[in-house]
Each structure stands twice: as C-alpha cells, then as structure tokens.
Backbone bond lengths (Angstrom), bond angles and torsions (degrees), N, CA, C in turn:
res aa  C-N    CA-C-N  psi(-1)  N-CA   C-N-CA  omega(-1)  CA-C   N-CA-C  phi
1 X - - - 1.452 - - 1.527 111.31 -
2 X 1.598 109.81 -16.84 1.927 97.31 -166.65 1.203 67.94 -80.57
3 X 1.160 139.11 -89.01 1.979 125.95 -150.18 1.748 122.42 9.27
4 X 1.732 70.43 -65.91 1.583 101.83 -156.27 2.105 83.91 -52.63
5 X 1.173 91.52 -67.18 1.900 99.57 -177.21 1.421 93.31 -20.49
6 X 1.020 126.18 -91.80 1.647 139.63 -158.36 1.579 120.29 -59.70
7 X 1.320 122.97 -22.60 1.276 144.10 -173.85 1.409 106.75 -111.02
8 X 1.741 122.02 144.92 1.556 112.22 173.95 1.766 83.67 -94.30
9 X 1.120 110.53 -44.04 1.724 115.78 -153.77 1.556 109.05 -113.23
10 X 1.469 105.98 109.74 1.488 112.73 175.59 1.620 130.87 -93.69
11 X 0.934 131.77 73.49 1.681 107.56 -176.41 1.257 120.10 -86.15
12 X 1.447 118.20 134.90 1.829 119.77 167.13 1.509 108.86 -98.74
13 X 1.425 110.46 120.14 1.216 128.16 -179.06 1.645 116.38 -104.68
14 X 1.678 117.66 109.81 0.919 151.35 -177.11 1.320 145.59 -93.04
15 X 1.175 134.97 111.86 1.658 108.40 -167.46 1.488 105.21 -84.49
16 X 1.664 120.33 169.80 1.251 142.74 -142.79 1.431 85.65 -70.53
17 X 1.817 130.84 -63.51 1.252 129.33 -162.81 1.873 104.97 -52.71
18 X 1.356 140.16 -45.15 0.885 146.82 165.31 1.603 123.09 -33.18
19 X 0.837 120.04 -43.34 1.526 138.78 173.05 1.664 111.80 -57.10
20 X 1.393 122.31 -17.12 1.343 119.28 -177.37 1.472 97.97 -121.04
21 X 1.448 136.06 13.11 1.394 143.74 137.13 1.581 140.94 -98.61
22 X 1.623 89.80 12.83 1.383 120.58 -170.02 1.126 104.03 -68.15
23 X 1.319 138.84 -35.01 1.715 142.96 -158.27 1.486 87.85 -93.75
24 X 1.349 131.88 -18.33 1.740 116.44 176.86 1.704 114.08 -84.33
25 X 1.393 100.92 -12.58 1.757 93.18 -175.55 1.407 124.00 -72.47
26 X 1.219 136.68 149.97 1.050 125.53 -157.80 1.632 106.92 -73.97
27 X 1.365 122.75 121.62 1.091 118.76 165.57 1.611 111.01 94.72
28 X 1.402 104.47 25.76 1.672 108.79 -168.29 1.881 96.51 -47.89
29 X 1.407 104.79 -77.50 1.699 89.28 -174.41 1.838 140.28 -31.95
30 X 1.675 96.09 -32.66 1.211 88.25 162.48 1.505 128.87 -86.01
31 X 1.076 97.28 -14.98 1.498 109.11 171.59 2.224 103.65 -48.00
32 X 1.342 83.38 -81.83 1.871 84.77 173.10 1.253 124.15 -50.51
33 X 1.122 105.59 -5.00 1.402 104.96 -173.35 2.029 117.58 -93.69
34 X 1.273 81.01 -12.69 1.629 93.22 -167.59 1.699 94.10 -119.87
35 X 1.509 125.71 -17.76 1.289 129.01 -167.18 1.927 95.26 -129.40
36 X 1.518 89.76 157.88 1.601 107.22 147.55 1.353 126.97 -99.75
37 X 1.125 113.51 140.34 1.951 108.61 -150.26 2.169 83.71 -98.73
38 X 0.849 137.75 108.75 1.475 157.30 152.20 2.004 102.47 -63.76
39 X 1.066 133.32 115.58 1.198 149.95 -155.34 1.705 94.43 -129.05
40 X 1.233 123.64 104.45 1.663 110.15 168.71 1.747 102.28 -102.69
41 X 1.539 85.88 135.60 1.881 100.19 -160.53 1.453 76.03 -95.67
42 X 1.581 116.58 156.01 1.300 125.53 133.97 1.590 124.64 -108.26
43 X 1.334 127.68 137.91 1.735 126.70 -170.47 1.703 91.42 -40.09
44 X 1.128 132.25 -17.03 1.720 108.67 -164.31 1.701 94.35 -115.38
45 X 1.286 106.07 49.29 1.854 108.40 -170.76 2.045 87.67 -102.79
46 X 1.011 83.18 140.30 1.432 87.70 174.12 1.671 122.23 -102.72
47 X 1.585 122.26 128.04 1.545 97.75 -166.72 1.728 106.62 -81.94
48 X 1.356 113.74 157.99 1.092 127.34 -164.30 1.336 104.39 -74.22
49 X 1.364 136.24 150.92 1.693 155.91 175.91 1.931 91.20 -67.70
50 X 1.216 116.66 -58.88 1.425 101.06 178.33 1.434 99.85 -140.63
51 X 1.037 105.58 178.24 1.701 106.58 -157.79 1.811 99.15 -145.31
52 X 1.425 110.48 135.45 1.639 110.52 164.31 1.031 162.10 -68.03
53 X 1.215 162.41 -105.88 1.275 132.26 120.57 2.187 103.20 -112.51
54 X 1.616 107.65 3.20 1.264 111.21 153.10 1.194 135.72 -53.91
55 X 2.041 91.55 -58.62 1.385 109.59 163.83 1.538 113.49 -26.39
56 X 1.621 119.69 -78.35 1.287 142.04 -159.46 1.254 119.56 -46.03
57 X 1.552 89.53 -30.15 2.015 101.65 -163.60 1.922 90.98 -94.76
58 X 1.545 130.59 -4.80 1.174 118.19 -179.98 1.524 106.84 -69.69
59 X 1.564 105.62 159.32 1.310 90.62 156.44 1.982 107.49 -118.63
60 X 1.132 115.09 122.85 1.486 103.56 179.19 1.226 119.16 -87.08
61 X 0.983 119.15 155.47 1.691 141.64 175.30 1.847 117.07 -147.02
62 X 1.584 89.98 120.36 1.414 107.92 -174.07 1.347 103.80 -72.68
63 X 1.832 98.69 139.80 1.616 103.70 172.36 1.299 104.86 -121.84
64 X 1.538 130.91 -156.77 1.191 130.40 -162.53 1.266 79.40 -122.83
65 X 1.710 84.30 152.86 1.760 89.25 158.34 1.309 140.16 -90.56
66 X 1.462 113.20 132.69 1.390 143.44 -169.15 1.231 133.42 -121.66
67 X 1.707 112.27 89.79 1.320 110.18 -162.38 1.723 122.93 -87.48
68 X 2.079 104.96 80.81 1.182 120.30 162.19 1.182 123.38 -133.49
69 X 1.296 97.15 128.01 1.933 126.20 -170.98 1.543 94.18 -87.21
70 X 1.525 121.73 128.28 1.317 148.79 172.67 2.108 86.45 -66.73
71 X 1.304 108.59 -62.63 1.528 97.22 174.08 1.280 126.82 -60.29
72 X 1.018 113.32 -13.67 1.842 112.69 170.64 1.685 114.09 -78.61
73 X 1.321 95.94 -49.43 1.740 108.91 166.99 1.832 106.87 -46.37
74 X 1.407 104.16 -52.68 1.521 101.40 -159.01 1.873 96.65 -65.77
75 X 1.595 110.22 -49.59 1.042 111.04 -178.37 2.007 120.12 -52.15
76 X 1.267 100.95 -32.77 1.322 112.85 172.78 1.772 116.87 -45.95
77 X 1.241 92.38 -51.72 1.506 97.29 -144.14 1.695 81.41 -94.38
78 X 1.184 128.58 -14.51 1.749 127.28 -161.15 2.293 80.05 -91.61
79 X 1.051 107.06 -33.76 1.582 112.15 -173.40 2.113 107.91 -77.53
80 X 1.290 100.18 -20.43 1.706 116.70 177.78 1.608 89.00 72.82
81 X 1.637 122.67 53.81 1.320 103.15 169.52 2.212 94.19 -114.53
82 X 1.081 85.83 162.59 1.594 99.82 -179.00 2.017 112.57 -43.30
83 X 1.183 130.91 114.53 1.018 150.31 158.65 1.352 136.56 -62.51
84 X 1.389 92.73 -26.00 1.949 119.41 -150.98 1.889 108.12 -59.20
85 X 1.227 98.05 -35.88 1.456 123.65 179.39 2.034 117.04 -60.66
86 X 1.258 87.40 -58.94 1.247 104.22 158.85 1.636 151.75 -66.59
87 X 1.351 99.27 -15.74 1.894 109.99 -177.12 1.337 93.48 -134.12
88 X 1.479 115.88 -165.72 1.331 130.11 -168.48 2.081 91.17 -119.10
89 X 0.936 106.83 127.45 1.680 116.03 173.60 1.460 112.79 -24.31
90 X 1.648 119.93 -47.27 1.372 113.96 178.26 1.503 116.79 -56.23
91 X 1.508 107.77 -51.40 1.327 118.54 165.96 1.618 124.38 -42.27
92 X 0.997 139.54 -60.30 1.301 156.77 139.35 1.518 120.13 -7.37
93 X 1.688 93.97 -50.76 1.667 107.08 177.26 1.815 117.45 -76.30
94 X 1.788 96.64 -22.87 1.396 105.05 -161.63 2.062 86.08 -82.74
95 X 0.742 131.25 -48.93 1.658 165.52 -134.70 1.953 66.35 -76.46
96 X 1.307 106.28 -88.01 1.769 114.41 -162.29 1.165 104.94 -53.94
97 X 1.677 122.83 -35.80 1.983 109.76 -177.79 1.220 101.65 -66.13
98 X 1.606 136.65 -41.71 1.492 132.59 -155.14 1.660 95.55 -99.24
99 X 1.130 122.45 15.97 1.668 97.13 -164.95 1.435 141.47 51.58
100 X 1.003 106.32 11.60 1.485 111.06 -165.72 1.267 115.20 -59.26
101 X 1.330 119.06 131.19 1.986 134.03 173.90 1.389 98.21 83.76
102 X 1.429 119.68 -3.55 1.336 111.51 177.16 1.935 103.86 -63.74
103 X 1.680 84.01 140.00 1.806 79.93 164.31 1.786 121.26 -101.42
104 X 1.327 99.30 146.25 1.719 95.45 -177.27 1.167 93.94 -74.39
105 X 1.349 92.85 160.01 1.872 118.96 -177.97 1.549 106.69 -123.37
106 X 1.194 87.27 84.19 1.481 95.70 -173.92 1.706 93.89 -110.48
C-alpha cells in the first residue's frame, strides 16, 4: 500500500513461468488490484491447457531471448564471482551493500 501512496501507476513485472504460480502468492488479488501484472513472454513460452482469472488480468509482452538465470546471478555473487555482465550497476551495488546470497562463514 505505501507504493500505491506515493505512486499513481504501479506495474509488477514477471516472467512467463511465474504467472501459473501467481494464485499461490500471498495476496494475489490484492496484488492486481493495486498493480498491473506485466507478464514477459518468451517465443518458446508455452500457452497454458487452462488459464486463471490471473492469467487473464496479465498483460504480456514478448521479449527476446536472454540467456539469464536469477539462480546463476544468486549463485554468482553468493560464490564472489563477477556479476557486472549480468544486472544493471545499481543492482550490483544494492547486491554488495546488503550482502545478499552471500554465505556466512561461520
């Protein structure tokens, strides 16, 4: 809801596999309800046998294909190997201030 406060226009941007686990997130309806659900198709997306009423309310938009795994990134940066290639610099910067995927060494 602070978003919504501060923002007139929200979109949550999603990849295609995500969209058929959408009804498990907490709060899917309010989610659409306060957001526009952004769906990134890839040409090798397969259409679904039946579809939700999540599905319906997405709007998709085809991207190109781009071969980067969110788990390769996490594994990357939790391994301290170079990222730079893969994210956008802000990302990268946010990733090294918070530590993130880093493992403790305990």
């Amino acid at each position: 809801m602070a978003l919504k406060n501060k923002y007139e226009k929200i979109e949550l941007i999603i990849g295609y596999d995500n969209i058929f686990d959408f009804s498990t997130w907490k709060e899917p309806d309010l989610i659409i309800e306060l957001a526009k659900l952004i769906v990134l198709r890839r040409k090798t997306s397969v259409k679904p046998a039946t579809a939700d009423k999540y599905f319906h309310a997405a709007i998709f938009v085809d991207t190109p294909a781009i071969d980067i795994s969110s788990s390769e990134i996490r594994q990357r940066a939790a391994e301290n190997m170079p990222i730079d290639f893969l994210v956008h610099h802000k990302v990268k910067e946010y990733i090294d201030k918070f530590k993130l995927y880093k493992k403790d060494d305990v």
